[in-house]
C-alpha positions in Angstrom: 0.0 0.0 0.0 1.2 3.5 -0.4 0.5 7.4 0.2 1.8 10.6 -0.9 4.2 12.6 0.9 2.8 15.4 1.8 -0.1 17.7 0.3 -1.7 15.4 -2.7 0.7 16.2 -5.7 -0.3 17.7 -9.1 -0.6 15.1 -11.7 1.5 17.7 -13.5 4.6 18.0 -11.2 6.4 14.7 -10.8 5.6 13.4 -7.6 6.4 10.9 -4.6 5.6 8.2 -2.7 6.3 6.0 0.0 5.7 2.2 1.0 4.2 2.9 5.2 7.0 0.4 6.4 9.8 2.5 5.7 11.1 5.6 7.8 9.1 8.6 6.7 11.6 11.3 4.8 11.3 15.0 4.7 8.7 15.9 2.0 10.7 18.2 -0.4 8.4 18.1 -3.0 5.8 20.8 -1.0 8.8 23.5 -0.5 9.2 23.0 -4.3 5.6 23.7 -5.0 5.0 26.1 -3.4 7.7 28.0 -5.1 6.0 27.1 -8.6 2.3 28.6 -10.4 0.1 25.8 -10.5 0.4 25.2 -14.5 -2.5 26.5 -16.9 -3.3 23.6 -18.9 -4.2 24.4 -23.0 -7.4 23.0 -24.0 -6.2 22.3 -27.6 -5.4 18.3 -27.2 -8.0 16.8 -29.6 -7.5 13.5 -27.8 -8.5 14.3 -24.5 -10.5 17.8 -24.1 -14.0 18.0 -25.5 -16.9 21.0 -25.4 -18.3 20.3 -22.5 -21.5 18.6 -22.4 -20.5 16.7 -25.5 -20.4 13.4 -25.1 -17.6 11.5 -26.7 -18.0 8.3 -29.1 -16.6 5.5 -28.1 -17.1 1.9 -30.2 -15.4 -1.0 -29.1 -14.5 -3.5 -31.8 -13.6 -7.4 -31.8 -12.1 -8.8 -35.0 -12.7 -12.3 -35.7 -9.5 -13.9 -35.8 -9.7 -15.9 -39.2 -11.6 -13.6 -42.0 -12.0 -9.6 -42.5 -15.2 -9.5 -40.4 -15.9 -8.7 -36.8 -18.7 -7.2 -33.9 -18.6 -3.2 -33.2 -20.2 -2.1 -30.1 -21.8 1.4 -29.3 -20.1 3.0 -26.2 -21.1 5.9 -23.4 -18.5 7.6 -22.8 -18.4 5.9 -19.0 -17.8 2.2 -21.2 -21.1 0.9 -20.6 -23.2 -0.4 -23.6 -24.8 2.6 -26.1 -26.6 -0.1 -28.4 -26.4 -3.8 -29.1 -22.8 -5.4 -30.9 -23.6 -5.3 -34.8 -21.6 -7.7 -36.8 -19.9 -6.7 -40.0 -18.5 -8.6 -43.0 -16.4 -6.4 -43.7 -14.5 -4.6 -40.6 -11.9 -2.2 -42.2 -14.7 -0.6 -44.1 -17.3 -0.6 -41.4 -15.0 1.1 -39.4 -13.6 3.4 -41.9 -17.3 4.4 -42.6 -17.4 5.6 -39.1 -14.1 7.1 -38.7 -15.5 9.0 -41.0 -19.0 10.2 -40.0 -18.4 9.9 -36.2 -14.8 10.2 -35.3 -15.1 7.5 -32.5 -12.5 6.8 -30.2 -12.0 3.2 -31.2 -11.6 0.7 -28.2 -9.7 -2.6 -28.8 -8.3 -5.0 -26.8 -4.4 -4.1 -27.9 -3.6 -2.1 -31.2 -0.5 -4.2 -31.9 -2.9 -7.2 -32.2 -6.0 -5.4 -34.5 -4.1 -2.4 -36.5 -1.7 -3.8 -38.4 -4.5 -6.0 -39.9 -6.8 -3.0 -40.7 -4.3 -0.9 -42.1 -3.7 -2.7 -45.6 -7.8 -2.3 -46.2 -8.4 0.7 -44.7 -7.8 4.5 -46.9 -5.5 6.6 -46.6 -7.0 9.1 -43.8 -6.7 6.0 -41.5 -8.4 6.1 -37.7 -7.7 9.0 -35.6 -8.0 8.1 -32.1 -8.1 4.7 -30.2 -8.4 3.4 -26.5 -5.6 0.6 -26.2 -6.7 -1.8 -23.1 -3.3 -3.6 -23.0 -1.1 0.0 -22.7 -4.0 1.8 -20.3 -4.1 -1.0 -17.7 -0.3 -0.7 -16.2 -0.9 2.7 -16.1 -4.1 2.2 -13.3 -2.2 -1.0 -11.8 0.7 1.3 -11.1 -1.6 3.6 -9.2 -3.3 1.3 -7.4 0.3 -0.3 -6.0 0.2 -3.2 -8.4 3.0 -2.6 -10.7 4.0 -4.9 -12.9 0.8 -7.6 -12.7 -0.1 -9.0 -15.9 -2.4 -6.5 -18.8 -3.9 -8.5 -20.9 -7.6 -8.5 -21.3 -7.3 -12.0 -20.0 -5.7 -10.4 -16.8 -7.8 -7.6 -16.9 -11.1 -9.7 -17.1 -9.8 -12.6 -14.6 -9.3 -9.5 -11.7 -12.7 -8.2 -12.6 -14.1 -11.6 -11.9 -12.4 -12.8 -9.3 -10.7 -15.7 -11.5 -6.6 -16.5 -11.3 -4.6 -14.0 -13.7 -2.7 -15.2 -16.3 0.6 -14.6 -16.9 1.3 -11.9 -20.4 2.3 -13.9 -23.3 6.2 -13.4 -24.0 7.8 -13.5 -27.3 10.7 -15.1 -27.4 13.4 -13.5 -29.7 12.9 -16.1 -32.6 8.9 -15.4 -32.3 8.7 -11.9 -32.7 10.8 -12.0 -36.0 8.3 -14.7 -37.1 5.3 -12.6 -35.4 6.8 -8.8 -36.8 6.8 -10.7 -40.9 3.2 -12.5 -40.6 1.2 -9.4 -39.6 -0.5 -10.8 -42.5 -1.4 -14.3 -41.3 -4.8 -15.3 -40.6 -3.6 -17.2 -36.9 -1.7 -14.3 -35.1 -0.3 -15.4 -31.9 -3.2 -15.2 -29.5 -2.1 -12.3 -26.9 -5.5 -11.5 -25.3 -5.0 -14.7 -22.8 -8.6 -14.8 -22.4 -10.4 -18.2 -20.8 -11.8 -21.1 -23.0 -15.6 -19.8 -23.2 -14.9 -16.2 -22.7 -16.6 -13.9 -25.0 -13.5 -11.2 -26.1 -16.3 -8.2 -26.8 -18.1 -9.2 -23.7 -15.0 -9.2 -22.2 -13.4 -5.8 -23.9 -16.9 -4.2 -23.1 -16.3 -5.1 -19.3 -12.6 -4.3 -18.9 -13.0 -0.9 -20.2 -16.0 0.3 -18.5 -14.1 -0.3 -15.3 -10.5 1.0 -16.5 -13.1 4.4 -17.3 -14.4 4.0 -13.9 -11.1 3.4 -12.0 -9.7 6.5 -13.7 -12.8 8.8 -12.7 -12.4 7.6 -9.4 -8.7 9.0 -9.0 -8.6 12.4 -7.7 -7.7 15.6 -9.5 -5.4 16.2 -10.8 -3.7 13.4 -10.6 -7.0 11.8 -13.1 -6.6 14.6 -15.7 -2.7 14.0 -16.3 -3.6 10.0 -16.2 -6.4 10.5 -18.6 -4.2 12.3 -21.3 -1.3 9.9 -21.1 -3.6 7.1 -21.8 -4.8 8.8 -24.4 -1.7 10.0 -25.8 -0.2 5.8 -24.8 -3.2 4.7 -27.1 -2.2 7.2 -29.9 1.4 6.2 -29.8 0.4 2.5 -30.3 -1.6 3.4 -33.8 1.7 5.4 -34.7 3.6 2.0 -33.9 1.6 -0.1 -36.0 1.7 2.5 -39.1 5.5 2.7 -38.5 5.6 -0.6 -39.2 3.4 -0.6 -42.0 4.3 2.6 -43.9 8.2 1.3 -43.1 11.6 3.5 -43.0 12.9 4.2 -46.9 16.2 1.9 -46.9 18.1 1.5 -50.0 19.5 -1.7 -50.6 22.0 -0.6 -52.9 23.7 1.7 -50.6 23.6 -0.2 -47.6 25.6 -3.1 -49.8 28.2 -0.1 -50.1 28.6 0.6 -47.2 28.7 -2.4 -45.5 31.2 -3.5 -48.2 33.5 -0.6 -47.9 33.4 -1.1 -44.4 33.6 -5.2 -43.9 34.6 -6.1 -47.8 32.6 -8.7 -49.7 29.5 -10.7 -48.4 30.5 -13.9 -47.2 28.6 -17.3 -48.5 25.9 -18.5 -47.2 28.3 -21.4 -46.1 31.0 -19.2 -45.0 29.0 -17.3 -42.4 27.3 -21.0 -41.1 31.1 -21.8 -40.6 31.6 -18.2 -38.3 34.0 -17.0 -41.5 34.2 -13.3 -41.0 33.9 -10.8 -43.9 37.5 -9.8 -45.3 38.5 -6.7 -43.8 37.2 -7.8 -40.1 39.2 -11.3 -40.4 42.2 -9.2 -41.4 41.6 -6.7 -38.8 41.1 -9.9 -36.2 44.3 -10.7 -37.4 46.1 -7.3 -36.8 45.0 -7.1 -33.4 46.0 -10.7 -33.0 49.2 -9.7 -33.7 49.7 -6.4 -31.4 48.8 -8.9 -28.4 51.8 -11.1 -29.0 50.9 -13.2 -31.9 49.2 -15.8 -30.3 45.9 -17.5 -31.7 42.9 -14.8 -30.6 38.9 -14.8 -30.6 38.5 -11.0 -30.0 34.6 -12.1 -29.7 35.7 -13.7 -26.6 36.1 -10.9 -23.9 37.9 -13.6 -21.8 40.5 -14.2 -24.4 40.8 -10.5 -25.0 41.6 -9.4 -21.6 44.0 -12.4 -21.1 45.9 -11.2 -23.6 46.2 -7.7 -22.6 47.2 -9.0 -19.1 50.2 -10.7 -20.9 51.1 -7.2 -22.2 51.2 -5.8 -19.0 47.7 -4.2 -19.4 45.1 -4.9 -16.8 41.6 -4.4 -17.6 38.8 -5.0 -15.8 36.6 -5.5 -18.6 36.4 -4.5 -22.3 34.0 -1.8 -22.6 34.9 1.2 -24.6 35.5 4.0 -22.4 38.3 1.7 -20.3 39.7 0.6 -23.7 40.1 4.7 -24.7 42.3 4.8 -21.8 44.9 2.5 -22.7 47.8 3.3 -24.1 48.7 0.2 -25.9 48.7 -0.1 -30.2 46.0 -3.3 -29.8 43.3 -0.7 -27.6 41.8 1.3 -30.8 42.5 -1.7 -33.0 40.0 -3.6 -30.5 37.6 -0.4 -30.3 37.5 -1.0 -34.3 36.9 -4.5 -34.4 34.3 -4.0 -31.8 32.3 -1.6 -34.4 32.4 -3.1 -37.4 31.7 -6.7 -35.6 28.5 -4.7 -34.1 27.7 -3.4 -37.6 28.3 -6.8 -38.9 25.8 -9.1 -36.6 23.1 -6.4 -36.0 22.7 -4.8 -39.3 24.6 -6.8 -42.0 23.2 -8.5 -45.0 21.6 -11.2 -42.4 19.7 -8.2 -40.8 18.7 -6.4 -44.1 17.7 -10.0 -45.6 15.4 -10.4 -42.3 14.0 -6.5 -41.9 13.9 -4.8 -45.4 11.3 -5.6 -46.9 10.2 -3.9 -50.2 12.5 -1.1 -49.9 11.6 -0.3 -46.5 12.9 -1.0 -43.2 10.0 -2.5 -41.0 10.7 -3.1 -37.4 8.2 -3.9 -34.5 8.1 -1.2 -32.4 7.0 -1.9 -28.2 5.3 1.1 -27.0 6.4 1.5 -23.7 9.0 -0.9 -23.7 11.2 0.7 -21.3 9.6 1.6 -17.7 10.3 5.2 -18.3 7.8 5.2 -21.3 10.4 5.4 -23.6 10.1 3.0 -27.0 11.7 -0.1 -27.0 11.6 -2.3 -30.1 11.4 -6.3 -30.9 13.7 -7.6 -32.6 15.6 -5.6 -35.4 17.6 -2.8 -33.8 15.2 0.5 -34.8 16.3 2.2 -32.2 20.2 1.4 -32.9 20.7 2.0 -36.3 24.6 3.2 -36.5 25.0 6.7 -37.4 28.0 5.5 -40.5 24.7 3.5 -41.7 22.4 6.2 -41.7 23.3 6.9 -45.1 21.2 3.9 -46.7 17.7 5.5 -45.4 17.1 7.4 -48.9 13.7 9.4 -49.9 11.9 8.1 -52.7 12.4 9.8 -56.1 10.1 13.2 -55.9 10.4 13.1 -51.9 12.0 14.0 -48.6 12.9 13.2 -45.5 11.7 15.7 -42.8 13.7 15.0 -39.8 13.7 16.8 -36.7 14.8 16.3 -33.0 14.4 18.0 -29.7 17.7 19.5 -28.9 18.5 19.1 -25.1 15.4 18.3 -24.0 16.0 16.5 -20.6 17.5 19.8 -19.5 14.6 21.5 -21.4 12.1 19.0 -19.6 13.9 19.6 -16.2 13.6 23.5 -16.6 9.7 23.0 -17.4 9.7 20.6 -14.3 11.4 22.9 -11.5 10.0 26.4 -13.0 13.8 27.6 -12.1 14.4 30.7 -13.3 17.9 30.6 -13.7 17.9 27.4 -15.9 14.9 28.8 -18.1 16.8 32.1 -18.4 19.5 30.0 -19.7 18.0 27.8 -22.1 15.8 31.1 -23.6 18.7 32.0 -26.5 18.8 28.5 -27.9 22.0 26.7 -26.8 21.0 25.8 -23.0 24.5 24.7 -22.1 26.2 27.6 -23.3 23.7 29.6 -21.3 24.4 27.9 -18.4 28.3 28.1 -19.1 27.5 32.3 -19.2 25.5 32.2 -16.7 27.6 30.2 -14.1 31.1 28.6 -15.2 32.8 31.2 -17.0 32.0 30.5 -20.2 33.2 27.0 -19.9 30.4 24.8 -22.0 31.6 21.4 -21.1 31.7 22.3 -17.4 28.2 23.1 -17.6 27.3 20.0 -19.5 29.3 18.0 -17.6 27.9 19.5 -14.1 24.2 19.3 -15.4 24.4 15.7 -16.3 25.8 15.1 -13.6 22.6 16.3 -11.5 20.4 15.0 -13.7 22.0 11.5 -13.7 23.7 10.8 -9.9 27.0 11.7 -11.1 28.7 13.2 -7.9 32.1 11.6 -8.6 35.7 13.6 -9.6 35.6 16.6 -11.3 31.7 16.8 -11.0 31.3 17.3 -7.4 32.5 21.3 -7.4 30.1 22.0 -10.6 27.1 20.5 -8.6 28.0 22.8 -5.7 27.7 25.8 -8.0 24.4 24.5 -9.8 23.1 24.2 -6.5 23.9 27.9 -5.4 22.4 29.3 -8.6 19.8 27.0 -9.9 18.1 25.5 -6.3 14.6 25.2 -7.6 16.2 22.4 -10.5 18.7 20.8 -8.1 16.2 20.4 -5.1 13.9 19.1 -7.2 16.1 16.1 -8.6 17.7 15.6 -5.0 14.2 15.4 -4.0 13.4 12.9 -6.4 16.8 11.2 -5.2 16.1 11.0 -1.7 13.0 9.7 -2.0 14.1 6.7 -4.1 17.0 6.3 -1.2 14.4 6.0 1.3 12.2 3.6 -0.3 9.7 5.4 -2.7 8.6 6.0 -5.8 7.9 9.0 -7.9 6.1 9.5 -10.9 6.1 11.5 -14.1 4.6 14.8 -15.5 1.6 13.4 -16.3 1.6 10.7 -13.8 3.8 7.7 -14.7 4.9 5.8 -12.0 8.4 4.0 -11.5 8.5 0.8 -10.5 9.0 -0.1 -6.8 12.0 -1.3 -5.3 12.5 -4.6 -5.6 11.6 -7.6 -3.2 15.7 -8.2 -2.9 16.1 -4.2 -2.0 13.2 -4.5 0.6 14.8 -7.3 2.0 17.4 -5.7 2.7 15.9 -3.4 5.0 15.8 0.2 4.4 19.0 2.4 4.8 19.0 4.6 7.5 20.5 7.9 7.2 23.4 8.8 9.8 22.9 11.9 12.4 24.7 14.4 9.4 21.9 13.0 7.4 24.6 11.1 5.4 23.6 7.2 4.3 25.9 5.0 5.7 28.8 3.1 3.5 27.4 -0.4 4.1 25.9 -2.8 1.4 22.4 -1.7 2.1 23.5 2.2 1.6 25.4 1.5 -1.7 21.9 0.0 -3.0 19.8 2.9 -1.7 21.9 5.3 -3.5 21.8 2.9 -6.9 18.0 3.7 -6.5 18.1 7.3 -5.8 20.5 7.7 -9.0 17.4 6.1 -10.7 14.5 8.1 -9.6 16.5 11.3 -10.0 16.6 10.6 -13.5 13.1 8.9 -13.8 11.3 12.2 -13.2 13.4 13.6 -16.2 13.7 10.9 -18.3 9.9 10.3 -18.0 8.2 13.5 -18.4 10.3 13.8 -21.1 8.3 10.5 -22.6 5.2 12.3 -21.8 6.4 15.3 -24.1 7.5 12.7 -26.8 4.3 10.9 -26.5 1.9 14.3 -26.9 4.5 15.4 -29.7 4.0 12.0 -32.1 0.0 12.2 -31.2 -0.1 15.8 -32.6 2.3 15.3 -35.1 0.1 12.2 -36.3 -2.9 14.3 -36.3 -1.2 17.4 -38.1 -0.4 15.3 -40.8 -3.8 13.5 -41.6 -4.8 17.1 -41.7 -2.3 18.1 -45.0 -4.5 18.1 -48.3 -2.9 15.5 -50.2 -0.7 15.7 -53.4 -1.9 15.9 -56.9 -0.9 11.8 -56.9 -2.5 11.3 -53.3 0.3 10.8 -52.0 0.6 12.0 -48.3 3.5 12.3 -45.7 4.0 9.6 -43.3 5.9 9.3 -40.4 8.0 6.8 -40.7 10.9 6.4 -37.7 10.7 7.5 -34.0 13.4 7.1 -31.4 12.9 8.9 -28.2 13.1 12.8 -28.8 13.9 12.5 -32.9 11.5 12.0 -36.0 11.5 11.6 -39.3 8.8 12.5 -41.9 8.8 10.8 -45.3 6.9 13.5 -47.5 6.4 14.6 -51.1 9.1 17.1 -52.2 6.1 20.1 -52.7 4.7 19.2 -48.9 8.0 19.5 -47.0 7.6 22.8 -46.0 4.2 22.1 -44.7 5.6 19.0 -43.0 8.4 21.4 -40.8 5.7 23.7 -40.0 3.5 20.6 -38.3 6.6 19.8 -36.8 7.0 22.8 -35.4 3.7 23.4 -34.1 3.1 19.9 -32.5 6.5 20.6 -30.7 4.6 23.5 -29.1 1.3 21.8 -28.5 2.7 18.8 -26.7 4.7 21.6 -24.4 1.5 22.9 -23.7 -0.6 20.1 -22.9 2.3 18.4 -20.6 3.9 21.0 -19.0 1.1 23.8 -19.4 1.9 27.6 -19.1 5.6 27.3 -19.2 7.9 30.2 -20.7 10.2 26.7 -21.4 10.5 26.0 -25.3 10.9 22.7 -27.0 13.1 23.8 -30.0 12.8 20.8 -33.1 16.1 21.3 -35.2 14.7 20.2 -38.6 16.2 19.4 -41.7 14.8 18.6 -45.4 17.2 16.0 -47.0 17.4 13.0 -49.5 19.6 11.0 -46.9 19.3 10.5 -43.0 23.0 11.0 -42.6 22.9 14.2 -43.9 20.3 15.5 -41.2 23.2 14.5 -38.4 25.5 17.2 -38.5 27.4 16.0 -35.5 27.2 18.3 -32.3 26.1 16.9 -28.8 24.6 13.7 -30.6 27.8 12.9 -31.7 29.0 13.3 -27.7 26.3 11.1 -26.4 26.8 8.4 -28.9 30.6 8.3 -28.3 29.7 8.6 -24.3 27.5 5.6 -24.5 29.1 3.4 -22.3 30.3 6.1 -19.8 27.7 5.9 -17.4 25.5 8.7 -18.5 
């Protein structure tokens, strides 16, 4: 069971709470409040704000597994029934006859299992809005202290009757390649984990009406923020299925460059059964074989590896890349490139293309929130990975462009929006927020700033960062007490919760266990096992606020987005933009040369929107650096993505 610290929290400021067994902390969160306006929230979110008085459509829908038919149902808005089911023989153009007239919020069991067999037979316009069952329930378990139980609509319906819950169905690696290129196949993988007997609309009908109820029954406005990332959950689930569907451009003919100027020729089918490597990495396994002394190497093997540098008089606790940088030793950068191009080779080599590209496009299956965060996560072929020195093989169609844009800095962004400090939002108001901060506080000195505000944001206290945090606490207290806030209360046992009302997870059995570390008369956690794990934790809910309000934004961005586009007339051909790849705070657009320019302003606007509906009357911006371009390499023009992707492993 659990409670709020404090005064009840605004679904709109991340929040805490606590389990009742653990020693009760010093509530943080109401001195940070009360320094902050209660946020004005914009009314302009299509997906969850309505005239009121209006009733919203609703219409559940339960496709028959084996043919194009299945049963819509008329919905109040509270879930219960509007009308009797009506079968159709044809769903896709029942439905799009609807979409339509009415504009119903669809209501399915899970989009991921009913979407991606609409979208071939439904027109272009597609559905607008949906209420996804499978991605709303964690939300509510979460808030009722049941994080992590099962979300099917099997769960779902065997709590509502009392019956034993069923464990979710997991794909196994080998499964969800098979599932992700048989979207097509009559017998899908039955996810719904429903009962022998069990009617699935009956079912559907039920679970919803009481996911409606449980979230009218939180209070406010903790249910308003809840309501609009379920929505906004729901809408990122259709934009996960038409990602996969519409597909990433990816030319087959450049990636064979590439990976051939890179690797040399393709080996055999027979070659790579036998583990032969392609020519330049078996010569370069050979080089480095030979800077470690000459004696037969598997530089796949990290045993091997570190072995071998031991007998060099190198001593290495472990291969990763940032130890290897600091080795002074001719076989270090020769491992640091076999490592690459041996990544390039198994993840997205001719054995990846031959499995993911399909029809000139790269289709991945994308798991809406995958990650507990809220972030994306994807199943099976690396979409969220692909290396920036392959980047060059996504190419627009002939007559089109890529639009891509991303959200510089927006964790800082996200944690100026979040504290209301006005130092931080001063700093961030002329574009480059750490060289704001640099002015502002370190002389000038950009990487000091970076470095420091990382540091806050992600638990580094360590070295050189120590001093920066004591200046970012002296000038910026609102942002730093609010992270530390966040900290302690993961030190002490609790959990917090996004901008719109995410919550983490909560500690784990093993972590309760171990009893709860007590804090020392200078407030200071002890040095024993139990305090090393405490702080682990606080280093993760210091960053959870961040990192998941920052999903929130992301979230509201792709819904808008989404919507923006449906909105663009078409082209003289018909031809409409699609979005077509989205990894955390970045997007691409795949659009008709003439609509491009229609496309960046959508982009722009939907930035704004989504920083309006999340974080409400803020002076923060959201800034989307956008590019039109033929190639996805040439959108990447280097900057502090290149630093984070070379920082990867360094514990940022």
């Amino acid at each position: 069971m659990t409670q709020r610290l404090g005064d009840t929290p605004s679904a709109h400021h991340p929040s805490t709470r606590r389990t009742r067994t653990a020693p009760e902390p010093v509530c943080q969160w109401r001195l940070l409040r009360s320094r902050q306006r209660e946020p004005r929230h914009d009314r302009s979110d299509r997906d969850d704000s309505r005239d009121e008085g209006v009733a919203e459509q609703r219409i559940a829908v339960d496709a028959d597994q084996d043919g194009p038919g299945g049963r819509l149902q008329p919905l109040r808005e509270d879930g219960q029934p509007a009308d009797r089911p009506e079968r159709v023989r044809d769903l896709a153009a029942a439905m799009a006859e609807r979409e339509y007239a009415q504009h119903p919020r669809w209501v399915w069991a899970a989009t991921e299992d009913v979407y991606p067999r609409l979208l071939p037979r439904l027109p272009e316009s597609r559905l607008g809005r949906c209420h996804d069952a499978k991605l709303v329930e964690p939300l509510l378990l979460a808030h009722e202290g049941r994080y992590g139980e099962p979300r099917s609509l099997g769960a779902a319906w065997a709590r509502l009757q009392g019956l034993p819950v069923p464990e979710d169905l997991r794909l196994g690696l080998a499964e969800a390649e098979s599932d992700a290129h048989a979207q097509d196949a009559l017998f899908a993988p039955d996810r719904s984990r429903l009962g022998p007997g069990v009617d699935p609309l009956t079912a559907l009908v039920a679970v919803h009406a009481e996911q409606q109820r449980r979230l009218a029954a939180l209070p406010e406005p903790t249910r308003r923020g809840l309501r609009l990332l379920s929505a906004a959950e729901s809408a990122g689930g259709l934009v996960a299925a038409e990602l996969t569907y519409d597909g990433l451009p990816w030319s087959t003919e450049v990636h064979d460059a590439l990976l051939e100027e890179l690797l040399g020729s393709r080996p055999t089918t027979a070659q790579a059964a036998g583990g032969a490597r392609p020519p330049k990495l078996a010569a370069l396994a050979v080089e480095l074989q030979d800077a470690l002394g000459g004696r037969p190497l598997n530089p796949d093997s990290p045993g091997q590896v570190l072995r071998a540098f031991a007998e060099q008089g190198v001593s290495l606790q472990s291969t990763r890349n940032y130890l290897l940088r600091q080795v002074d030793h001719p076989a270090a950068p020769l491992l640091l490139r076999y490592k690459e191009l041996s990544r390039i080779y198994a993840a997205h080599g001719w054995a990846w293309r031959d499995a993911w590209v399909r029809g000139g496009r790269f289709r991945p299956e994308y798991v809406v929130g995958g990650v507990v965060s809220g972030r994306w996560a994807s199943r099976g072929g690396g979409a969220l990975q692909i290396p920036r020195i392959l980047r060059g093989a996504v190419v627009a169609d002939p007559g089109w462009r890529l639009v891509v844009a991303d959200a510089g800095q927006l964790e800082p962004r996200v944690l100026s929006a979040l504290s209301n400090d006005p130092g931080l939002i001063r700093a961030g108001a002329a574009g480059d927020l750490y060289a704001g901060l640099a002015a502002d506080a370190f002389g000038g000195d950009r990487a000091r700033a970076k470095l420091g505000l990382l540091g806050a944001m992600y638990g580094q206290t360590s070295g050189e960062v120590g001093p920066l945090l004591a200046v970012l606490r002296r000038r910026f207290p609102q942002a730093m007490g609010l992270v530390e806030a966040a900290a302690r209360t993961g030190e002490s046992g609790g959990v917090v919760e996004s901008r719109l009302g995410r919550l983490c997870p909560p500690p784990s059995a093993s972590w309760q266990e171990a009893g709860f570390a007590e804090p020392s008369p200078s407030g200071e956690l002890g040095e024993d096992r139990t305090g090393s794990a405490a702080r682990s934790r606080g280093r993760f809910t210091r960053n959870f606020v961040i990192q998941a309000s920052a999903a929130d934004w992301a979230l509201a961005l792709i819904a808008a987005l989404r919507r923006r586009l449906g909105e663009i007339p078409p082209g003289p051909d018909g031809a409409r933009p699609r979005l077509v790849f989205f990894q955390h705070d970045e997007i691409v657009v795949h659009s008709p040369l003439p609509l491009t320019g229609t496309v960046a302003a959508a982009v722009a606007a939907s930035a704004d929107e989504a920083r309006r509906l999340v974080f409400g009357d803020t002076p923060v911006r959201f800034p989307m650096d956008t590019h039109i371009v033929e190639r996805y390499a040439d959108a990447k023009d280097g900057g502090d993505a290149q630093d984070a992707e070379a920082d990867e492993d360094e514990g940022y």
